[in-house]
Residue frames as a rotation matrix with the C-alpha (Angstrom) as fourth column:
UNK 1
-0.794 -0.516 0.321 9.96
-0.563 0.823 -0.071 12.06
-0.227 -0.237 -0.944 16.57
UNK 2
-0.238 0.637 0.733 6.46
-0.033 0.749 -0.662 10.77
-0.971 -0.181 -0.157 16.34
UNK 3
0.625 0.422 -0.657 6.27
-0.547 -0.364 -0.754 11.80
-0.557 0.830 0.003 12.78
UNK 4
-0.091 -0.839 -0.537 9.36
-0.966 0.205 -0.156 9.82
0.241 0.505 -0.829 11.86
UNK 5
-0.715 -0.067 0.696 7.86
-0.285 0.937 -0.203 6.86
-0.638 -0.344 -0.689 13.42
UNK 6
0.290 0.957 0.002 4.50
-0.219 0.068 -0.973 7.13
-0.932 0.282 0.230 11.55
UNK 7
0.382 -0.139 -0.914 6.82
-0.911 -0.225 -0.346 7.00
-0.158 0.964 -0.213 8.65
UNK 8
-0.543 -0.660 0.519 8.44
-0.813 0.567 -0.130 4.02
-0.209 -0.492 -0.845 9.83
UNK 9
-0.363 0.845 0.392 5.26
-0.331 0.277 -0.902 2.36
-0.871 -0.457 0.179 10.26
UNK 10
0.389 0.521 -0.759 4.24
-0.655 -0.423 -0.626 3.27
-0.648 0.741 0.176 7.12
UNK 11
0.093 -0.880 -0.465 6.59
-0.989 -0.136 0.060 1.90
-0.117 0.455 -0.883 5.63
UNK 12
-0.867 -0.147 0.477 6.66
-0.284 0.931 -0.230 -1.29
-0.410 -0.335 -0.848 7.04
UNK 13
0.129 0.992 0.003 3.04
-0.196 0.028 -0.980 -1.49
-0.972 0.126 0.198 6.41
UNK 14
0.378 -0.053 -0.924 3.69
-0.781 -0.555 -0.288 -0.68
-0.497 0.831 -0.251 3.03
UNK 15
-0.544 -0.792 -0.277 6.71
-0.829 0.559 0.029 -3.08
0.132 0.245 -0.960 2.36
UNK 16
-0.746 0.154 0.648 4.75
-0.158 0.904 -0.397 -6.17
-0.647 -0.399 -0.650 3.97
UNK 17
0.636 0.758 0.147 1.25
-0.161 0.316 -0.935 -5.69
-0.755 0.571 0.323 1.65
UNK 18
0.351 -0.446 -0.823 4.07
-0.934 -0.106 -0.341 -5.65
0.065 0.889 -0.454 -1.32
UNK 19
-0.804 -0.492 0.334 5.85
-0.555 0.822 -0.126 -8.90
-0.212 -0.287 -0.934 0.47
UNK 20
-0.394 0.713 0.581 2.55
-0.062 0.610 -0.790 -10.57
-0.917 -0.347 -0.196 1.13
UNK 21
0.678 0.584 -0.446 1.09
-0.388 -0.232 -0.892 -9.57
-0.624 0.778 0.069 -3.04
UNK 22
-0.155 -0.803 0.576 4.49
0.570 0.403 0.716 -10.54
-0.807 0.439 0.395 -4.02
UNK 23
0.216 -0.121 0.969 4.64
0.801 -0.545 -0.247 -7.09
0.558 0.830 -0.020 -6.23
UNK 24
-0.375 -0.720 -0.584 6.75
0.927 -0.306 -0.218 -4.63
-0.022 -0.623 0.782 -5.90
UNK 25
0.302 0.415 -0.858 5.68
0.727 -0.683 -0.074 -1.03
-0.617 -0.601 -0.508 -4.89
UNK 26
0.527 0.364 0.768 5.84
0.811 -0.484 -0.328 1.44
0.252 0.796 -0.551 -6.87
UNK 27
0.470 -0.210 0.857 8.55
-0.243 -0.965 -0.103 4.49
0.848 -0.160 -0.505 -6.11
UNK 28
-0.288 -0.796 -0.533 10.92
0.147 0.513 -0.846 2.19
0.946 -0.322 -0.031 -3.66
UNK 29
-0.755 -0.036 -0.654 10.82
0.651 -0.148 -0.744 3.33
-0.070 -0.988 0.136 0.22
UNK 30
-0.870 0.479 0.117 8.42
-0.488 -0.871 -0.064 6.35
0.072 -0.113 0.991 -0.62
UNK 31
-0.415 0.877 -0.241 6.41
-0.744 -0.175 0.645 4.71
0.524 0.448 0.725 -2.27
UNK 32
-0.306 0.361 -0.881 5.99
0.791 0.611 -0.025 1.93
0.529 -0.705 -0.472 0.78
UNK 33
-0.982 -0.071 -0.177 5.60
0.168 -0.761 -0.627 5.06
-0.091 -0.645 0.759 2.62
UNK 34
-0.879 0.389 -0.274 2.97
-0.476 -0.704 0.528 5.90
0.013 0.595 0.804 0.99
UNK 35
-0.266 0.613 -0.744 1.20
-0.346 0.659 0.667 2.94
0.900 0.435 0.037 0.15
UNK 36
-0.633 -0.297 -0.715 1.35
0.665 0.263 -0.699 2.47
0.396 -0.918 0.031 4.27
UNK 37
-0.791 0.501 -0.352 -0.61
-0.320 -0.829 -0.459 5.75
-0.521 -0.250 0.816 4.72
UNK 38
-0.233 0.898 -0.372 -3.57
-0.929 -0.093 0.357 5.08
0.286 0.429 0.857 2.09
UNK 39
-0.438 0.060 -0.897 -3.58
-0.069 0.993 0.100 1.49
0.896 0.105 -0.431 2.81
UNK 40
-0.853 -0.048 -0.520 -3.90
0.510 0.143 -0.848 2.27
0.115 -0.989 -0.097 6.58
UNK 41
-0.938 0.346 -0.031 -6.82
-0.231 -0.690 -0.686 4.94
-0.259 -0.636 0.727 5.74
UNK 42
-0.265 0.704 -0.659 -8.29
-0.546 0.453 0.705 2.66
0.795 0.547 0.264 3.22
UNK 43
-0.400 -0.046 -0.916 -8.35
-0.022 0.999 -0.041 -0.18
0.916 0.004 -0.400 5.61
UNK 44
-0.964 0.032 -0.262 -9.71
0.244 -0.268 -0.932 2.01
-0.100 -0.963 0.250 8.52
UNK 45
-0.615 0.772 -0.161 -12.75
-0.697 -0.628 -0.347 2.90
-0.369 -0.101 0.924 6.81
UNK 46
-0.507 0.158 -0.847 -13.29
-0.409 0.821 0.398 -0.51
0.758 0.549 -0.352 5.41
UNK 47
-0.013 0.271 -0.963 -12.80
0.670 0.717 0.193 -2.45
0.742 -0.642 -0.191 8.56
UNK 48
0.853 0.517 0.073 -12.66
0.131 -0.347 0.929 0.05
0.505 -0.782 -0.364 11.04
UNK 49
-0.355 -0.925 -0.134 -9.36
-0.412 0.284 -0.866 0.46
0.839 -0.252 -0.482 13.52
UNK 50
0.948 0.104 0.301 -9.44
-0.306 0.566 0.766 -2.75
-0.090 -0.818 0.568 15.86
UNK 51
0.560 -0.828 -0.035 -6.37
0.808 0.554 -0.202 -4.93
0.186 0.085 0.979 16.88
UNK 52
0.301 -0.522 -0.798 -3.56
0.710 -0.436 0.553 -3.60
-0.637 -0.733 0.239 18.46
UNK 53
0.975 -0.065 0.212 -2.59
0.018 -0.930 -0.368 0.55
0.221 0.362 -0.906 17.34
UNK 54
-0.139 -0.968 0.208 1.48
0.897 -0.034 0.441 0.82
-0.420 0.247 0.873 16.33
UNK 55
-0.919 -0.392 0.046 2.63
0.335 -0.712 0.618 4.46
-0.209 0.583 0.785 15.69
UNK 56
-0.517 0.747 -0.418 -0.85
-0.636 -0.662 -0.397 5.67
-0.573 0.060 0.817 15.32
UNK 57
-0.586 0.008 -0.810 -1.81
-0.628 0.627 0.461 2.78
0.512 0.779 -0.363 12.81
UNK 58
0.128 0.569 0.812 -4.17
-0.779 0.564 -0.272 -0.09
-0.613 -0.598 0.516 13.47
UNK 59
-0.436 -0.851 -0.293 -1.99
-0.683 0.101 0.723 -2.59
-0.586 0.515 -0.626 11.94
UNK 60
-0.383 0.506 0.773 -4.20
0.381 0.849 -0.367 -5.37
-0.841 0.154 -0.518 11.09
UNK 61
0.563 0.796 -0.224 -6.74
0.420 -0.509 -0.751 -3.03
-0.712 0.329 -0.621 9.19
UNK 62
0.451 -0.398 -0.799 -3.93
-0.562 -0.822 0.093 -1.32
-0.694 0.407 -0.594 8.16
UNK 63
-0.548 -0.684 0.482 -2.11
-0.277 0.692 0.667 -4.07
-0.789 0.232 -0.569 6.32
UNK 64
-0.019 0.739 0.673 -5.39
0.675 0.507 -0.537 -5.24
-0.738 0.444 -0.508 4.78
UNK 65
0.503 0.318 -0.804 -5.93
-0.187 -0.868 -0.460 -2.01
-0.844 0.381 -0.377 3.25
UNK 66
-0.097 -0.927 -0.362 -2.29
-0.736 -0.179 0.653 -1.73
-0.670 0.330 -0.665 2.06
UNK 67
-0.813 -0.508 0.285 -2.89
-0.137 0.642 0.754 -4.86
-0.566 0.574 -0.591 0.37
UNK 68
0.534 0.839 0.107 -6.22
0.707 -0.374 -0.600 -4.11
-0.464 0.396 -0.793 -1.29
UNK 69
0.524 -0.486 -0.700 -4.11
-0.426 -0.861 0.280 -1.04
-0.738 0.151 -0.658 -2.31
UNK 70
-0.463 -0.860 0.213 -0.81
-0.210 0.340 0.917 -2.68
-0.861 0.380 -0.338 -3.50
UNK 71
-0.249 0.454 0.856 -3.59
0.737 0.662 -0.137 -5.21
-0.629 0.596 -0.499 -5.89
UNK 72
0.616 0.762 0.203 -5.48
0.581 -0.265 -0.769 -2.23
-0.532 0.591 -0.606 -7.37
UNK 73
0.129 -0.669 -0.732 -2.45
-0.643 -0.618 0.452 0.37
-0.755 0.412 -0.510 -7.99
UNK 74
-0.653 -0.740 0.160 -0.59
-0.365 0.493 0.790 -3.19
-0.663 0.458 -0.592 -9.88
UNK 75
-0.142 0.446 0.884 -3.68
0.781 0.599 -0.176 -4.44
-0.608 0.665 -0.433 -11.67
UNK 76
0.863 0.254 -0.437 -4.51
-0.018 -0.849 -0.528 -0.55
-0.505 0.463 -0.728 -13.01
UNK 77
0.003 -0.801 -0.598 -0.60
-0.553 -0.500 0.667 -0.34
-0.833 0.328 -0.445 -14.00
UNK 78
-0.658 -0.340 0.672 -0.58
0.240 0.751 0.615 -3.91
-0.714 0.566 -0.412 -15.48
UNK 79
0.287 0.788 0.544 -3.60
0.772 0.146 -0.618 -2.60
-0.567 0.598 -0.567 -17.66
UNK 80
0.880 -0.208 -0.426 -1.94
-0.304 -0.937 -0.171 0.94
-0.364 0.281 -0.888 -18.62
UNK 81
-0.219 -0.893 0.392 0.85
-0.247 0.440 0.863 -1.57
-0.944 0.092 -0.317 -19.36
UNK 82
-0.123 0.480 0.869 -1.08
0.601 0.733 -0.320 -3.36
-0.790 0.482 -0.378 -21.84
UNK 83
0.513 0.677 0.528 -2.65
0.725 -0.013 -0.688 -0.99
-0.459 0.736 -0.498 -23.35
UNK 84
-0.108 -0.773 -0.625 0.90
-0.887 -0.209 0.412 1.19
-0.449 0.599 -0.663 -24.58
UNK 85
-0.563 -0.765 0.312 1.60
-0.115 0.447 0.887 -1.93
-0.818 0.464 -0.340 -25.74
UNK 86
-0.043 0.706 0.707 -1.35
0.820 0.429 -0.378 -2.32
-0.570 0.563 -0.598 -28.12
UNK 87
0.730 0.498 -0.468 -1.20
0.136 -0.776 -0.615 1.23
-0.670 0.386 -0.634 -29.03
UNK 88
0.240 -0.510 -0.826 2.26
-0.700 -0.680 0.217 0.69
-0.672 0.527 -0.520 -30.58
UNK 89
-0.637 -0.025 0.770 1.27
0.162 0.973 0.165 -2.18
-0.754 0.230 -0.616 -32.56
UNK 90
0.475 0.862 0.175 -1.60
0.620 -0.186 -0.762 -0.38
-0.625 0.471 -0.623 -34.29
């Protein structure tokens, strides 16, 4: 049960840095899943875990992360975007 919340969490976590970046996540529900988990450990070793703890999570911290996350994943894609496109132009 507590594992199915942490996913929950995640999730949410996940879904809100995507809401808040306005860009969408990569890999639908997983991939909020996901982005919820690294965001949350990114954002724990950044800032640290203060502010109230949800599901294991320090949401604040965790959110930040997630969106620090969300930015780099979409700015790396939007550049691997780019640069297919230049390569079939050449």
């Amino acid at each position: 049960m507590e594992i199915l919340w942490m996913l929950i969490v995640g999730g949410i976590i996940g879904w809100l840095a995507g809401l808040i970046t306005g860009r969408d996540v990569p890999g639908g529900i997983i991939g909020n899943i996901i982005a919820g988990f690294i965001g949350a450990w990114l954002g724990g070793l950044i800032f640290g875990d203060w502010g109230p703890i949800v599901g294991g999570f320090a949401i604040i911290p965790a959110i930040i992360g997630s969106i620090i996350l969300v930015l780099v994943v979409s700015f790396i894609l939007r550049k691997m975007g780019q640069k297919n496109n230049h390569s079939h132009h050449a």
